[in-house]
C-alpha angles and dihedrals in degrees: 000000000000129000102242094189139027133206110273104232114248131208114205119184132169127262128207132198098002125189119193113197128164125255096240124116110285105027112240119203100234098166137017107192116184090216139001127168118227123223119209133189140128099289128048117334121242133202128190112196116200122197094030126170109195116205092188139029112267120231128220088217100044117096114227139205113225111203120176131181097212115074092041104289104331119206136180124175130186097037114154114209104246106180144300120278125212122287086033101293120156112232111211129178127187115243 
């Protein structure tokens, strides 16, 4: 038996002060997290924010920006809320 596929490598780094605001014009501020970890492979990216205080109900249709100030300015568009994950995380993947 051959192995048909292998395990695509991942990246994960830590995010800090994260704002999540929607793409529409104006951009309206949803979401302010204190730290997320971003996971990175080759297929979507996914980013999971902790400590999240969220000003608006977040929409399982709506596309968000994802900024960051640690590393250096982070930023993710086009992240679709996916669900919230246990102790109160926010679950994102890129579209």
């Amino acid at each position: 038996m051959s192995a048909q596929s292998t395990a695509a490598p991942q990246i994960v780094f830590p995010i800090t002060e994260c704002i999540v605001r929607t793409e529409m014009l104006p951009p309206d501020e949803v979401c302010t997290a204190q730290n997320g970890l971003v996971t990175e492979s080759f297929g979507p990216a996914q980013i999971v924010l902790h400590n999240c205080k969220v000003r608006t109900p977040l929409n399982f249709h709506t596309l968000y920006d994802i900024s960051a100030a640690t590393p250096h300015h982070f930023n993710a568009a086009n992240m679709r809320f996916v669900r919230p994950l246990a102790g109160g995380a926010l679950l994102f993947q890129r579209v």
